[in-house]
C-alpha positions in Angstrom: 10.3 -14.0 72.8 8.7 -15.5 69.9 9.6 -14.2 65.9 6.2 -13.3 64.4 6.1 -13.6 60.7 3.5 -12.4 58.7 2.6 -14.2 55.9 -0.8 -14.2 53.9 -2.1 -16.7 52.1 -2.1 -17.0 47.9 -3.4 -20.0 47.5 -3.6 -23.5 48.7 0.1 -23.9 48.6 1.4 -20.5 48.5 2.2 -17.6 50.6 3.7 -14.1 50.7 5.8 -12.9 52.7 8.0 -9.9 53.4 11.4 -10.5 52.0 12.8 -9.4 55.6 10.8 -11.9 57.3 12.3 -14.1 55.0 15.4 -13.2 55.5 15.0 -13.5 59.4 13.3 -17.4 58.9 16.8 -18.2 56.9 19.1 -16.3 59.1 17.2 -18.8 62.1 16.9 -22.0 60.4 20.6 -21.3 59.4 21.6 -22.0 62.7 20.7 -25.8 62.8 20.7 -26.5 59.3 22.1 -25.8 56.0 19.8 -23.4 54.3 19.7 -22.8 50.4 16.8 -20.4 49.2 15.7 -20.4 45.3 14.7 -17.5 43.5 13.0 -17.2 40.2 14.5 -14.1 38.6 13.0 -14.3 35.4 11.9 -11.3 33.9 8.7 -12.6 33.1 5.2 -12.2 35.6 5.7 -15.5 38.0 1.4 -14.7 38.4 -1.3 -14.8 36.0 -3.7 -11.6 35.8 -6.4 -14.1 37.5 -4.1 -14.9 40.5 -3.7 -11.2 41.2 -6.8 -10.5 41.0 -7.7 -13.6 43.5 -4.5 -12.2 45.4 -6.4 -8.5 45.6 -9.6 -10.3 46.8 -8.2 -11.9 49.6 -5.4 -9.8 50.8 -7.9 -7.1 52.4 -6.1 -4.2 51.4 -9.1 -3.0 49.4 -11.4 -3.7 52.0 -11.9 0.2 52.8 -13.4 0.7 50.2 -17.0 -0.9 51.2 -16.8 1.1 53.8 -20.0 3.7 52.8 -18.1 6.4 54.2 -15.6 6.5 51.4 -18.5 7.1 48.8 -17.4 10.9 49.5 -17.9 11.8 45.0 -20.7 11.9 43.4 -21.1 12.5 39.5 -21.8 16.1 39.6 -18.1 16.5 40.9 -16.6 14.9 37.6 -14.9 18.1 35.7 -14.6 15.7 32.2 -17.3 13.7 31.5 -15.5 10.2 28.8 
């Protein structure tokens, strides 16, 4: 049976994927080779604001939201008004 992996796509040379799916690609390819995975731990943001937002484009997880039926609030049911 064959390992599915899920990865998306970040940009032409990037992807994400789950870190257990990571962990399962190393704990395979560990079999037949040596495998030695590098991690950037900084504290600072490895992604710009603009590759987020590119990153919130494509990943789809927003895409309910053009769906009409979740126009559900109108602005007559705003309590506070800013």
């Amino acid at each position: 049976m064959p390992m599915k992996i899920h990865t998306q796509s970040f940009d032409e040379k990037h992807v994400i994927i789950a870190s257990e799916d990571l962990q399962a690609l190393v704990e395979a390819a560990s079999k037949t080779v040596d495998v030695e995975v590098e991690s950037d731990s900084s504290d600072e943001m490895p992604f710009s604001v603009d590759d987020l937002m590119r990153l919130s484009e494509r990943g789809g997880s927003l895409d309910f939201l053009l769906d009409e039926r979740e126009d559900i609030y109108t602005v007559d049911d705003l309590k506070v008004r800013y």
